[in-house]
N, C-alpha and C positions, 0 to 999 in steps of 0.2 A: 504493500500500500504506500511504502514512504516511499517507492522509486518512482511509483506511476502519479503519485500526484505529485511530483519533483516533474515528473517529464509533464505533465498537466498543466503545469506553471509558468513552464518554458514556451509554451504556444503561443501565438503572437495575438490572436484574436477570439472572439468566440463559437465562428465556424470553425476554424482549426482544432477548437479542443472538444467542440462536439462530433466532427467527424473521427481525432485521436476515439475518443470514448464509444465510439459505435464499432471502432478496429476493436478496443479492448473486451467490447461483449463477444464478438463475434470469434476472441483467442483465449477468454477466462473469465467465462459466463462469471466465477466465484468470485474473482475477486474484483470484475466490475461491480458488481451488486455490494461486496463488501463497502469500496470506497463509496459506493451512491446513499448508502445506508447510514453509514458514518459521518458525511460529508451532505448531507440533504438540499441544505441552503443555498450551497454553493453551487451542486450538481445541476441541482434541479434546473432551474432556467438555460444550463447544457442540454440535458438533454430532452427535456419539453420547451414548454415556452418560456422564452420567445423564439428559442436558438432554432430548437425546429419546424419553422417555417421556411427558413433558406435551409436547412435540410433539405427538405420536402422540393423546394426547387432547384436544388443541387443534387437530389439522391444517384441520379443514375451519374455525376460527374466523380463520385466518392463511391458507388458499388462498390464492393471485392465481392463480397461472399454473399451466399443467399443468407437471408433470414426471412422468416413468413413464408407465406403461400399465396402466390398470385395468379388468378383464375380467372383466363384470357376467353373474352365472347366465341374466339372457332374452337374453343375446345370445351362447350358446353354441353357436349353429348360424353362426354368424358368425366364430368365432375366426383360423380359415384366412386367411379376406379381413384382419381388423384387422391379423392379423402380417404379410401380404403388404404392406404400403407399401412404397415404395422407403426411406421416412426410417430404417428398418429393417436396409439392406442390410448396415453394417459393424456388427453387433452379434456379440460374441466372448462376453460371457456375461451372465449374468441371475441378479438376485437377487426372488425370489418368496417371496409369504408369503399367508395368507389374513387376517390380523388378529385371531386367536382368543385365541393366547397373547401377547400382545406384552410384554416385559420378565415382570414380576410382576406385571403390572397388568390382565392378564386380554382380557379381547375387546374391542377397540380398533376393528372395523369397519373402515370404510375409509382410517379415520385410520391403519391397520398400515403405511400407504404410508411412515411416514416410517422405519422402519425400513428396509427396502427402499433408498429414498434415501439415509439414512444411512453404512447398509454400503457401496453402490457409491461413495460417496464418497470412504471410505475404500480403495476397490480403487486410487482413483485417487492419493491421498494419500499412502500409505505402500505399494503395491505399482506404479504410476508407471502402472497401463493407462488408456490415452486413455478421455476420458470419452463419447467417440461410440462407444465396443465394449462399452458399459454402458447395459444397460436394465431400471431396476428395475420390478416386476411387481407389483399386487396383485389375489388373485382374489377378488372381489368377491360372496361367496355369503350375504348378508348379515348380520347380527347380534342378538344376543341382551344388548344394552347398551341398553337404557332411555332412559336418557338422551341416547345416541347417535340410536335413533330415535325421539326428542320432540324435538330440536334441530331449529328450522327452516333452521341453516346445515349439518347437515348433509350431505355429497355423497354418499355411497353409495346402495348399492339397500334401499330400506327395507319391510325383510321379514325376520321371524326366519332364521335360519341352518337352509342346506338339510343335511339329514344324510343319511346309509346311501347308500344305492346311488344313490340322483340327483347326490348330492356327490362319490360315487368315480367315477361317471360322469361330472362335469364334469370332477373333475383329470386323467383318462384322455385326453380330448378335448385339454387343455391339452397334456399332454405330448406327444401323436402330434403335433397342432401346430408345436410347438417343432422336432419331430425332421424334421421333411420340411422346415421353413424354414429351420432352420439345424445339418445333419446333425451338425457340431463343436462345437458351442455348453457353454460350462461352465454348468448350472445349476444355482445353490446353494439350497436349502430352508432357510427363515428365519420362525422364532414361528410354529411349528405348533403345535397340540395337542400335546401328550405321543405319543398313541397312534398318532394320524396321521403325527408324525414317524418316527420309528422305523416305521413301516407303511410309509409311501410311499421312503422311503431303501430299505429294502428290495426293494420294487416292481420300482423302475426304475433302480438304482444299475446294472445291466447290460445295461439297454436303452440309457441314455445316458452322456455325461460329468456326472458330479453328487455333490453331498455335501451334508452338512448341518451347518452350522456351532454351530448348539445340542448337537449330538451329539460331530461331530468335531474341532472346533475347539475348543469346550471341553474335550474330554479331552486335545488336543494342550499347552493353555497351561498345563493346573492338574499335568501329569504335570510339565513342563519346569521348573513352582515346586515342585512338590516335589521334585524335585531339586534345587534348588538349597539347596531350606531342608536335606537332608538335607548336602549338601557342608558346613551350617552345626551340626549334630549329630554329623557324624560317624557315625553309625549307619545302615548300610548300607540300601536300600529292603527286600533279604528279612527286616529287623531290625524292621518298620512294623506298627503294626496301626494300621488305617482304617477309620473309622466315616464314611459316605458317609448326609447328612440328606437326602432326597430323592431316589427311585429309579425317578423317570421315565428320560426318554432322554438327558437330560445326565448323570442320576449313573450311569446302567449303560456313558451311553457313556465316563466318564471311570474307571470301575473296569474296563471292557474292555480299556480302552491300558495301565491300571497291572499288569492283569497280563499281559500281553504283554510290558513288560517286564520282568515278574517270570521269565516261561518264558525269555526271552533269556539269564539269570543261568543257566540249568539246571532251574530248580524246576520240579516236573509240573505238571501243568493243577490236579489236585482242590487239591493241597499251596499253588498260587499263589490259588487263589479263596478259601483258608479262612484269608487275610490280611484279609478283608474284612468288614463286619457294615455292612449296608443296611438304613437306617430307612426308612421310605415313611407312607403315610398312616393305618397300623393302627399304628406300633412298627417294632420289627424285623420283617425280612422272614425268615418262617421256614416250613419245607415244608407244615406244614399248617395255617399263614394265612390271616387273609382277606384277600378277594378279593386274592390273589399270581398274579400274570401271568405266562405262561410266559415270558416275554424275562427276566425275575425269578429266576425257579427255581437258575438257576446257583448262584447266592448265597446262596440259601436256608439257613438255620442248622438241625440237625436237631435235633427235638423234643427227645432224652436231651439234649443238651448245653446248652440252655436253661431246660429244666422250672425248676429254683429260683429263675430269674428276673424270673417275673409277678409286676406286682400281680391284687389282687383281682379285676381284671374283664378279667383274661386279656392285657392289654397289658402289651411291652415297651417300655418308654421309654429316652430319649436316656442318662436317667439310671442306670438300670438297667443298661445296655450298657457304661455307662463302670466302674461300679461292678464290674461282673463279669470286662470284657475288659482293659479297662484299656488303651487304644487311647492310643497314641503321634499319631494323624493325627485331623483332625476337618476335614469338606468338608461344605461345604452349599451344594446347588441347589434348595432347597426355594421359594424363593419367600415365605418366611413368616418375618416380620420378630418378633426373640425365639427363633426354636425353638433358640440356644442358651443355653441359662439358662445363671445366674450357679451354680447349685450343679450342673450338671453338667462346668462351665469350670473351677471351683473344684476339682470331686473330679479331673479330669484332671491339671489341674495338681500335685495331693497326691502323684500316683506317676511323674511324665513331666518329667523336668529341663528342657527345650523344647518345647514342646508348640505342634506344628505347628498351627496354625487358615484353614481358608479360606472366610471366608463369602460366596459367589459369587455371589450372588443380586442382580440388576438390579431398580430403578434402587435406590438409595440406601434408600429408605423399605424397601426390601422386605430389605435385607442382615441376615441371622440372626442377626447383633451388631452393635456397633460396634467399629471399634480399640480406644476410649482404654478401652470398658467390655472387653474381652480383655483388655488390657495390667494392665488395675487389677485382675482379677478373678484373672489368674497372677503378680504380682509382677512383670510387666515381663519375664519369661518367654517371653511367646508370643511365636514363628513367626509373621507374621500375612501374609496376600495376599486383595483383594477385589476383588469384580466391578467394582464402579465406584470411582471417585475419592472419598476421605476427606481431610479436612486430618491433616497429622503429630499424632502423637500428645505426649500431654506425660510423661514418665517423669523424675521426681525434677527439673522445672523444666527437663528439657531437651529440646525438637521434636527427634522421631525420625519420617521419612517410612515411607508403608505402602507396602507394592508393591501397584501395580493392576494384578490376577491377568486381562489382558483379550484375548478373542481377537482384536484387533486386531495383536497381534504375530503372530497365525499367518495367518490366514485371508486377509489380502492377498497374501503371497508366497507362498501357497499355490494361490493363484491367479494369479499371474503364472505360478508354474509350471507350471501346466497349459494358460495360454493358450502361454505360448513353447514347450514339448514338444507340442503340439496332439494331447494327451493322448485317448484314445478313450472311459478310464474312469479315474476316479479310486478306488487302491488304497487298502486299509488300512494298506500300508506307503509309500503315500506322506504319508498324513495324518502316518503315526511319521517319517519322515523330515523335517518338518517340525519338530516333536516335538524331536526329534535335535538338529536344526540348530541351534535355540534354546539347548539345552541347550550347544553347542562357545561360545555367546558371553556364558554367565553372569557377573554379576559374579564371584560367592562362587566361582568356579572359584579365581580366585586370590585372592581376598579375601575371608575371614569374616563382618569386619563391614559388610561391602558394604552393599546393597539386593539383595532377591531376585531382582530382574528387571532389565533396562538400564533406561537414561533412555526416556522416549517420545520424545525428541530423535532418535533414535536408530536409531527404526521405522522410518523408511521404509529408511535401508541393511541394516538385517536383514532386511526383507521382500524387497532383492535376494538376499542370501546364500540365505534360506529359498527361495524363486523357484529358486536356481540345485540345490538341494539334491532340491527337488521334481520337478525338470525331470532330474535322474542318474536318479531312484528310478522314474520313469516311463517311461526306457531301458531300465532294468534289466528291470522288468517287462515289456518287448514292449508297452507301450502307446501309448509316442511312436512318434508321426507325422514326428519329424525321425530323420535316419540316424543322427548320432554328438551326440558332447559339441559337440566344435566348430559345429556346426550347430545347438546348442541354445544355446552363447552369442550366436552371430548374430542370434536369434530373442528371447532375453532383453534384447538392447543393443535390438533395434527395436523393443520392446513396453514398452518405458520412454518415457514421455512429463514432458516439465520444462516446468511451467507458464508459456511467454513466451508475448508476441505475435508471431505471424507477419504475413507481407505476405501483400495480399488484390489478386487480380487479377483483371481482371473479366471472364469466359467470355465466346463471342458463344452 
């Protein structure tokens, strides 16, 4: 460990020492996981975000070796046979993507593998599952990246990106696959489309064990910080109004959990949704919008109660919304680096003594602000949590760290949960359980001036607690596969794996 994080050091840059550290998995599975284990804080943003986004568009310039399994549209009469090997036999769960959306950074092709990678590293990292019950997946239906297909390094199938019904047809194929190879298998959907995510979540979220971590993992982490931020307001969640930038399937699936727990408090259903005001790609989202998606409609603002609020050519803006609602919370999954201006930051700040800000958006270049411009823009006011890692900010000469709002605190012990309960389906109240759990180990529970979230130091024992939290909620529900508690710790302690080396003895 002291030679490789000496040669770690020595890297000139942070692509450099994430591609060093994807050679180093790929030559001592052990003793990369040891150094990731040990070294969390530091790793982490190696080798997920932010670093892995130019991975992801660099992957096939740094290949050496395979890792995953990547499962090309001509050879979809073949899937059956590829997942049949034996090398195969102890995989417990799988993270799949197709490469369309990857980060903010759009169609990534085959290069989406590093994602995929990524994440199952992190299963192993901070949720402790053996790296042999981890097999990351990317379906290879080709790409609409240019540049991807004029690279003569790169490895995917080079052909535009199949759509409609030949492409529902491949992921179909994929999944009945999956499900006769490995009847119990967790698998998680990762940087789909928008449409297709939320589509295929719904799909098959009841044919098999599955979830989607764009969706539910991020409404798990940014519900559990704003909780926290509000432990630091004092003003209760039914006291919030929230303005959500971005109303694909991260913002609806993260304004789904928030009022879920808003109905937990007593509030109706209509009285919890009209906490909420959803911007998307027109403005506000409102009943008789355009193109407003029915996954949308919930949210919908109705025409009387808006009319004063257009400009000229019929859009509501960020600005506008603030202007009229006067929203306490501001969330963005937009993808779209800026969409919080300084004069819509500015007018919140005018009416909101704290004003919660979470600009969520991966990697770094894509985040809707920055800290130090939040902090400057409210007087050192804002609430601040971001998708990936920022340096501290500077308020009156003094380094104030941001909390990195990242599903990495959920989605590993969320899955350790479900592989130790050997879960059938993954609930919506187990994702909240998760949720929950996070929420029992906040700083600001007992400390104000805390940080809104623990250390990353930290992760991998929260993702057991969260694991053991996940694995009750999956009882509770008639989904575990184990009889009681006691038999879910037993299954929790064995599905922890600690990066040494073992003794190797030689079969006849």
């Amino acid at each position: 460990m002291e030679r490789r994080m000496q040669a770690l050091g020595q890297q000139p840059n942070s692509f450099s020492k994430y591609s060093f550290l994807r050679d180093l998995q790929d030559t001592n599975e052990t003793l990369f996981y040891a150094l990731l284990v040990r070294n969390v804080e530091e790793m982490l943003p190696l080798v997920y975000t932010p670093t892995v986004g130019e991975g992801c568009q660099r992957f096939s310039e740094i290949w050496r070796k395979p890792r995953g399994l990547f499962l090309s549209y001509p050879n979809k009469d073949r899937i059956d046979k590829i997942l049949g090997h034996p090398r195969y036999d102890s995989v417990k769960c799988i993270v799949v993507s197709d490469g369309e959306r990857i980060l903010g950074l759009g169609d990534q092709g085959a290069g989406g593998m590093g994602i995929p990678i990524g994440k199952m590293a992190l299963y192993t990292a901070l949720g402790g599952i053996h790296p042999e019950h981890c097999l990351p997946i990317l379906l290879d239906v080709g790409t609409n990246n240019q540049d991807r297909l004029k690279s003569p390094l790169y490895i995917g199938w080079r052909q535009p990106r199949v759509r409609g019904e030949e492409y529902d047809a491949f992921v179909d194929v994929f999944v009945n696959s999956v499900k006769k190879r490995w009847p119990h298998v967790l698998l998680q959907w990762e940087d789909f489309a928008g449409s297709n995510a939320a589509r295929f979540l719904a799909r098959y979220r009841n044919q098999l064990c599955t979830f989607n971590d764009d969706i539910q993992g991020t409404a798990a982490i940014a519900t559990a910080t704003l909780v926290s931020a509000i432990n630091v307001t004092g003003a209760p969640l039914e006291q919030q109004k929230i303005v959500v930038v971005g109303f694909g399937s991260a913002g609806i699936g993260i304004t789904n959990l928030l009022a879920q727990f808003l109905e937990d408090k007593g509030i109706p259903e209509a009285e919890a949704r009209a906490h909420f005001y959803a911007i998307d790609r027109y403005g506000l989202v409102t009943e008789n919008g355009k193109d407003v998606r029915p996954e949308q409609l919930p949210y919908a603002r109705k025409e009387e109660e808006v009319r004063g609020w257009r400009q000229p050519n019929g859009e509501i803006t960020l600005l506008d919304v603030v202007r009229h609602a006067k929203p306490t919370v501001l969330i963005g999954v937009s993808g779209q680096a800026g969409a919080f201006t300084e004069q819509a930051v500015r007018e919140m700040a005018a009416h909101t003594a704290r004003p919660v800000i979470f600009p969520l958006s991966n990697p770094t270049s894509r985040s809707e602000a920055t800290p130090q411009d939040l902090m400057d823009w409210t007087g050192g006011r804002a609430l601040i949590g971001t998708g990936s890692p920022f340096d501290p900010v500077n308020l009156g000469g003094k380094k104030i760290p941001i909390a990195q709002t990242n599903n990495s605190y959920i989605f590993p012990g969320l899955a350790l949960g479900i592989v130790a309960s050997k879960a059938r389906r993954v609930t919506d109240t187990m994702v909240k359980a998760a949720a929950t759990e996070l929420v029992r180990h906040l700083p600001t529970q007992k400390d104000k001036q805390a940080s809104l979230l623990p250390p990353l130091s930290e992760a991998r024992q929260i993702g057991r607690w969260i694991g053991a939290a996940v694995g009750r909620q999956a009882l509770k529900d008639g989904q575990a596969q184990v009889a009681t508690e006691d038999d879910l710790d037993r299954e929790l302690e064995a599905n922890v794996w600690e990066p040494v080396y073992v003794p190797y003895e030689r079969k006849p």
